[in-house]
C-alpha positions in Angstrom: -5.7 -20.1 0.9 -8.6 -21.3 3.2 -11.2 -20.7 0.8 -9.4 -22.9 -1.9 -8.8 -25.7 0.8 -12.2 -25.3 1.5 -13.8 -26.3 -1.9 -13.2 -28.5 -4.7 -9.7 -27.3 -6.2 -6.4 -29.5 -4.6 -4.7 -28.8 -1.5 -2.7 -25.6 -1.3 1.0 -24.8 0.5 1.4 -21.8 2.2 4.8 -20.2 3.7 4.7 -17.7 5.7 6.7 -16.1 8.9 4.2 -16.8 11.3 4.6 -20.4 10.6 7.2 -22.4 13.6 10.1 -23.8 11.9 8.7 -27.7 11.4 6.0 -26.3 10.0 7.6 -24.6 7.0 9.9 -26.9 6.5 6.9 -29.1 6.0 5.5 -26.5 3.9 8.7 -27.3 1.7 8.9 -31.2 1.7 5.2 -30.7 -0.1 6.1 -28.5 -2.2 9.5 -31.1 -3.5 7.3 -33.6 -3.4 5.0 -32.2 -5.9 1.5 -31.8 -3.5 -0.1 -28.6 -4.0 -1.8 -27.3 -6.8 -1.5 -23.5 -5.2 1.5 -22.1 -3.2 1.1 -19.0 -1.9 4.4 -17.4 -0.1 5.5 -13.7 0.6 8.3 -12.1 -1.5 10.6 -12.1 1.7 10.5 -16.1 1.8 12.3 -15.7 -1.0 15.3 -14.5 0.7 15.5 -18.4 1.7 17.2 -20.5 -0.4 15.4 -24.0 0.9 12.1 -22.1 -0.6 13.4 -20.8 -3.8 15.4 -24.5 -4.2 12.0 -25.8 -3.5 10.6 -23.8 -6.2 13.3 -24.6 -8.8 12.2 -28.6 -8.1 8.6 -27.7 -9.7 7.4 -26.8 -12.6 5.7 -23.6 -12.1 3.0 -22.7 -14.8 1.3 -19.3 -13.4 3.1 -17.1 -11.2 0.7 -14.5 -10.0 1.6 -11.9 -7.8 -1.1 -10.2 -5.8 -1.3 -6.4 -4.5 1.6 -5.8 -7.7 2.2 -2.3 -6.7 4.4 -2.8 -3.9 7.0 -3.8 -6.5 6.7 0.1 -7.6 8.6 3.2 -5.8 5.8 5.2 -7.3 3.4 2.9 -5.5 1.8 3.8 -2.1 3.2 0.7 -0.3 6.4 0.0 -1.9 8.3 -3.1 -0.1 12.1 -3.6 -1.4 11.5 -7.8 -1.2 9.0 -7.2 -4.2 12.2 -6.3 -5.9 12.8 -10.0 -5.8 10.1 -11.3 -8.0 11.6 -10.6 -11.4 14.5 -12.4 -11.0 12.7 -15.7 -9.6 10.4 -15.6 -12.7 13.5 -15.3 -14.3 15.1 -18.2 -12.2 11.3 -20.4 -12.8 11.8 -20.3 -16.7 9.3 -17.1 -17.3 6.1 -19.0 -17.0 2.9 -17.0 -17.6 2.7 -14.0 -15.3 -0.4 -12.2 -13.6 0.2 -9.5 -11.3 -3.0 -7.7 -9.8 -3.3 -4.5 -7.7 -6.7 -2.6 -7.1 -5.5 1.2 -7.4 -2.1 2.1 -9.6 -1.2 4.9 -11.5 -0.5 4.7 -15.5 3.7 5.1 -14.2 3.0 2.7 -11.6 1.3 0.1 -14.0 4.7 0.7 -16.5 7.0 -0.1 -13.0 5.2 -3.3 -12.7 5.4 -4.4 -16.1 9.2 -3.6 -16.1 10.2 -5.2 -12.7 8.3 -8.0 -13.6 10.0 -8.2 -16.8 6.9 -8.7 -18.7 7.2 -9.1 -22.5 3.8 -7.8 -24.5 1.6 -7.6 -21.8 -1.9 -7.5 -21.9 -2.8 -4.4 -19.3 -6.8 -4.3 -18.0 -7.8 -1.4 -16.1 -11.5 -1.1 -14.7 -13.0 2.1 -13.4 -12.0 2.9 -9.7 -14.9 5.0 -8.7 -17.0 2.9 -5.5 -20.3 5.5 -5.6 -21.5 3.5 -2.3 -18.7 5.0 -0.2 -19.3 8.4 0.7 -16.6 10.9 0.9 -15.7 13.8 3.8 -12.7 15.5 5.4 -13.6 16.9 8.3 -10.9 20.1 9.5 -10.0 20.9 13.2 -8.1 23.2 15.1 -7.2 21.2 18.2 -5.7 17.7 18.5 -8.7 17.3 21.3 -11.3 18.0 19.2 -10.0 15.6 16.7 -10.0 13.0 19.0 -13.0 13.6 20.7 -14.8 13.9 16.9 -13.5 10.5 16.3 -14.6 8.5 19.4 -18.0 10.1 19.1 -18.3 9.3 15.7 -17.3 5.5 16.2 -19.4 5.3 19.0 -22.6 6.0 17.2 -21.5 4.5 13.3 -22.9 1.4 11.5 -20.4 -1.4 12.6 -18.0 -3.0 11.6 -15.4 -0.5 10.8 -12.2 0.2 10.6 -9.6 3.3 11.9 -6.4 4.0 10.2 -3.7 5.6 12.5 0.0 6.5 11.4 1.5 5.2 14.3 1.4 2.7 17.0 0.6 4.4 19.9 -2.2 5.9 18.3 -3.4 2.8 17.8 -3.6 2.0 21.5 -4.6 4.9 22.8 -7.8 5.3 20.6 -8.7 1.8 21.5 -8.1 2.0 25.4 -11.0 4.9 25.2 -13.1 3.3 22.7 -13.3 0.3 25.1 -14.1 2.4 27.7 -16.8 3.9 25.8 -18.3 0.5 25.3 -17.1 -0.3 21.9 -15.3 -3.8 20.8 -12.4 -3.0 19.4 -9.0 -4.0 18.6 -5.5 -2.6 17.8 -3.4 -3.4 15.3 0.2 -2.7 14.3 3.7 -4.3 13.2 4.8 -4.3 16.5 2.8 -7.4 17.6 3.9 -10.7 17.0 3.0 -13.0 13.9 0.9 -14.9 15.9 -1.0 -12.1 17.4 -2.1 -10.1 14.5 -3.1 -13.3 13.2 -5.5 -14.0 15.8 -6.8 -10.2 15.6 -7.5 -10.3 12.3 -9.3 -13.5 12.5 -11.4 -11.6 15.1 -12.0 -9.2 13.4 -13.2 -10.7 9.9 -15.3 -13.5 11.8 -17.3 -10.8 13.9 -16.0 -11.1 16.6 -14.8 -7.4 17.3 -16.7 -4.0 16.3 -14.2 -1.9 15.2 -10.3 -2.5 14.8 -7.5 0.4 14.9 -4.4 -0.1 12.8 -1.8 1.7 11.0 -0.8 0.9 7.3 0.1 -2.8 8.3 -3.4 -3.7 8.2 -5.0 -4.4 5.1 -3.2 -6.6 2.5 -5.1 -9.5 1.4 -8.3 -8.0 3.8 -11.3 -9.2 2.3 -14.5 -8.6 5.0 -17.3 -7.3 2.7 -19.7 -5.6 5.4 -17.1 -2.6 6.8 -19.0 0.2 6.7 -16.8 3.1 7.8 -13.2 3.9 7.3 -12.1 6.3 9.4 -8.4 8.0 8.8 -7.7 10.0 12.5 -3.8 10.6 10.6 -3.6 11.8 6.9 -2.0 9.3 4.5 0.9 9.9 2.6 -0.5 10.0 -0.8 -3.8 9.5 -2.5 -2.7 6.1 -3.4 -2.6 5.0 -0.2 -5.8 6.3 0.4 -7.9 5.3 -1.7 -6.5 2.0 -1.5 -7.6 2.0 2.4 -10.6 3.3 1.8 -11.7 0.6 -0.6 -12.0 -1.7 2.2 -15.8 -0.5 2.9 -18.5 -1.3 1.6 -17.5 -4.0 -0.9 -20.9 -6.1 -0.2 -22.1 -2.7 -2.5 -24.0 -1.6 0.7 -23.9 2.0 1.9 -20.6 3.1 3.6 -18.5 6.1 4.3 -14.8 7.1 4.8 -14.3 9.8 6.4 -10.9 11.7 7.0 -10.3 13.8 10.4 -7.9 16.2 9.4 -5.3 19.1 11.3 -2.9 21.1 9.1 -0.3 19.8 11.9 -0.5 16.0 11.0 1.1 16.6 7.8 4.8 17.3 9.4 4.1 14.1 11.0 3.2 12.1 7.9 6.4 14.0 6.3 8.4 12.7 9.1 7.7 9.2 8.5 7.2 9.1 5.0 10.8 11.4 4.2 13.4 9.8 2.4 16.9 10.1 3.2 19.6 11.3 0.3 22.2 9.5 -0.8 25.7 11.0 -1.0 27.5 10.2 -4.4 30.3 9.1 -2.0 28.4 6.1 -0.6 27.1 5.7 -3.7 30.3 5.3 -6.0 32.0 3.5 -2.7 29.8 1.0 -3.4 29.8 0.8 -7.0 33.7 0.6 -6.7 33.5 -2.5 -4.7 31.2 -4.3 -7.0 33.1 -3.1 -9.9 36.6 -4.3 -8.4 35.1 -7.8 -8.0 35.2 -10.8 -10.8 31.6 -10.7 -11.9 28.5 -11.4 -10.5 28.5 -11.0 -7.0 26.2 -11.7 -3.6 25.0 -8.8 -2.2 25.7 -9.4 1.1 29.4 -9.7 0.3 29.4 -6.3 -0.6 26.9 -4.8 2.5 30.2 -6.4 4.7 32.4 -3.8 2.9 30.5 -1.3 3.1 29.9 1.2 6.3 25.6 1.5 5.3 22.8 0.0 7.1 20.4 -2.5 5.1 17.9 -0.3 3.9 19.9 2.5 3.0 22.5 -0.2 1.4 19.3 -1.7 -0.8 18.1 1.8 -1.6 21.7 2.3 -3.3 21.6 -0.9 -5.0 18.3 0.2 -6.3 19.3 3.5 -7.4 22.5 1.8 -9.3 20.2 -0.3 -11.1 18.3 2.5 -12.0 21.0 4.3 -13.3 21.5 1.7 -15.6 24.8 1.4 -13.8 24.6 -2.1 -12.2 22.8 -5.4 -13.4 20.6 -7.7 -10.7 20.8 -10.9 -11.9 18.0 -13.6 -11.8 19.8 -15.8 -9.5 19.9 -12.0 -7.0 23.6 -11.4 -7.5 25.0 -7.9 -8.5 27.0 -6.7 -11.7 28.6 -3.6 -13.2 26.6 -3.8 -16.5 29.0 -3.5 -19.5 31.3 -0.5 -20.5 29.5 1.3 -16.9 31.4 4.3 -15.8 31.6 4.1 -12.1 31.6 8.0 -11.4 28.6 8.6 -14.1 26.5 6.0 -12.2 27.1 7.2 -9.4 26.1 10.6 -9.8 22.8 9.5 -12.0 22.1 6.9 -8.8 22.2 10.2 -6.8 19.8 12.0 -9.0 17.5 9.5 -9.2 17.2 9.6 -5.4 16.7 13.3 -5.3 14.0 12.8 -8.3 12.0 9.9 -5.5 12.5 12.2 -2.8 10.5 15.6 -4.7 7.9 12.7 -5.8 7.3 11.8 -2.0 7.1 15.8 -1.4 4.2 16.1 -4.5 2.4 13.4 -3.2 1.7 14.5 0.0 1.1 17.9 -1.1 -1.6 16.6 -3.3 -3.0 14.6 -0.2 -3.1 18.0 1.9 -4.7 19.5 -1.3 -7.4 17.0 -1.4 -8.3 17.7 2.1 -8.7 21.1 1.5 -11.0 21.3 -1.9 -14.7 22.7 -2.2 -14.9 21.0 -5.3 -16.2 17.1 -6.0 -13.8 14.9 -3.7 -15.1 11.9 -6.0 -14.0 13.9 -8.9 -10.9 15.2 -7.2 -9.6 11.2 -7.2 -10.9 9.8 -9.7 -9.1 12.0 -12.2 -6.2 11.6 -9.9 -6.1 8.0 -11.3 -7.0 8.5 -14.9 -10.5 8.3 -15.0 -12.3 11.1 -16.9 -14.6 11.9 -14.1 -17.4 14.9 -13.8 -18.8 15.7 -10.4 -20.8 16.4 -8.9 -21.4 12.8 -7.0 -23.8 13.7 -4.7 -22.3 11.6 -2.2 -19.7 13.7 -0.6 -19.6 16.8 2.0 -18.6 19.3 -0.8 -21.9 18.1 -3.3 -24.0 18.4 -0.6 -22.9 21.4 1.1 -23.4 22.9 -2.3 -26.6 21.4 -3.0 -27.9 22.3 0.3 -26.6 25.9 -0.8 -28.5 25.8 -4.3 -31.7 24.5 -2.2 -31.9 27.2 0.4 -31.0 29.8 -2.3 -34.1 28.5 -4.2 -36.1 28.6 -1.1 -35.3 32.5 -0.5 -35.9 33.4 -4.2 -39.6 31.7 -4.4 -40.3 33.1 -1.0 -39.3 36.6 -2.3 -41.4 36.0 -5.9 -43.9 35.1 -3.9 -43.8 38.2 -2.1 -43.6 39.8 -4.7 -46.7 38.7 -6.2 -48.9 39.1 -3.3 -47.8 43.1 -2.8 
């Protein structure tokens, strides 16, 4: 938004939660008042209805939604308050659509187009490969070794970089002894307030700090084109998420690398936080019953009162209902039995989709741990993960050059023993 406010084009409005109260209602007034020519909001401020209201009042031409494969359970960053953007196109009289995400598999670019209710769309996909960024996993026995590997290798790495952690302590820690080390660096995680990750990523894109440390909440909307490291000191939960991270370096098409330390123990960890809970079919079908025993559409959080779940595992039921084909979200966010719906058969479908996520989650770790441990082309290894058809080797990872080192030193012993040869 500051970099259209900054040139020609007309004012933009932005709402966001790190804004005080006056100030986004301010944000509002604009927007009812037809100022703006941009307004750029997160899906959860459409959980307000002043905002959505607001959005009803003008006429919306393009509604674009940025990083679109957070709207997709198959993507790597899925956030439930994507789920919302449908029905507000919906509610805005379907203008024009453009959603945009930089890494997304062929089932997570078919998600997007059906959340977003996209009629005829017109898909473009460019090649993913980055041949700048150089690739290598680098295996250790102890968690000391790991750590000590990564200090010593930010310590003496082209700056600015970044460090991906899985959790927030992590994230501390690695800073507290990077500081004392002598390096600038910064944590960041969810647990900070708005306004301080705000002013830690302004840091950190204006220069102002060497290196920052951050789990997955860092990231979105990161634009800084001289990073020149990536660093992952936990393993990610899929090579989505990876490569998405990873991207992040070296987009000034400079040199850069991205490097992942890795223990076979951090993948119970990254199990831990990325595991998915089942659903009974009892919760499920209680509440389907109470949505089927009401007189049509209703609010969802008239149900969540009647039900014994907690919010997330209440939206994930909703969710599987819906895909079930067994309930109906309407545009305006309220919940239907869709016609003719057998309450038991969605139910136990609802449950069965669940159980289909979960094994997903379960593959797409297990193909993280697998890339870890390949000898072959790690460029080739993703790249035909996403679809592209890809033949190493790239010469800019450990595995090609391990091997060409090999091929080189074989070489080196055979002309020596020719020459040998020759001479006797």
């Amino acid at each position: 938004m500051d970099s259209i406010n900054a040139s020609d084009a007309p004012d933009a409005v932005a709402i966001n939660s790190m804004q005080r109260v006056a100030e986004a209602r301010r944000a509002v007034e604009k927007i009812e008042e037809g100022k703006g020519k941009y307004i750029f909001l997160a899906p959860e401020q459409l959980r307000r209805q002043e905002t959505v209201e607001a959005l009803e009042s003008t006429r919306v031409s393009l509604f674009v939604v940025d990083e679109a494969h957070c709207i997709s359970e198959w993507g790597h960053d899925f956030r439930p308050d994507y789920l919302q953007l449908g029905p507000m196109i919906e509610r805005l009289g379907r203008p024009t659509v453009l959603a945009m995400t930089a890494t997304a598999l062929p089932e997570v670019r078919d998600e997007i187009v059906q959340r977003l209710g996209m009629r005829k769309p017109k898909v473009l996909v460019r090649g993913f490969d980055r041949p700048n960024i150089s690739l290598r996993v680098d295996h250790f026995q102890r968690a000391d070794e790991k750590r000590e590997a990564l200090t010593r290798h930010v310590l003496w790495a082209e700056k600015p970089g970044i460090v991906y952690v899985a959790t927030r302590k992590n994230a501390e820690d690695i800073v507290r002894e990077l500081s004392e080390g002598g390096v600038n660096a910064l944590f960041y995680h969810a647990g900070l307030k708005g306004d301080e990750r705000k002013a830690i990523q302004d840091r950190f894109m204006a220069g102002d700090a060497e290196t920052i440390v951050a789990t997955n909440a860092f990231g979105m909307g990161i634009d800084k084109a001289d990073v020149r490291f990536v660093y992952h000191y936990d393993i990610t939960d899929s090579l989505d998420s990876y490569y998405q991270e990873i991207g992040r370096a070296g987009r000034d098409g400079e040199k850069a690398e991205a490097v992942l330390f890795f223990r076979d123990e951090d993948l119970g960890v990254r199990k831990f936080q990325s595991g998915e809970g089942a659903l009974e079919e009892r919760q499920v079908g209680r509440v389907a019953d109470v949505i089927a025993d009401q007189e049509g559409a209703v609010e969802p959080e008239e149900i969540a009162d009647q039900v014994d779940l907690s919010e997330r595992k209440f939206t994930k039921v909703i969710q599987r209902l819906e895909d079930a084909g067994a309930v109906e979200v309407l545009p305006s966010g309220e919940v239907q039995m869709t016609e003719d719906a057998d309450v038991q058969q969605g139910a136990e479908r609802a449950v069965e989709e669940q159980e289909h996520h979960r094994a997903m989650k379960r593959e797409r770790l297990r193909q993280m741990q697998e890339y870890a441990d390949t000898s072959a082309c790690r460029r080739e290894y993703l790249l035909r993960y996403f679809g592209d058809d890809y033949t190493g080797p790239c010469h800019n990872c450990d595995n090609c050059e391990a091997r060409a080192q090999g091929d080189e030193d074989g070489m080196n012993v055979d002309s020596n023993v020719g020459t040998r040869r020759e001479v006797a």
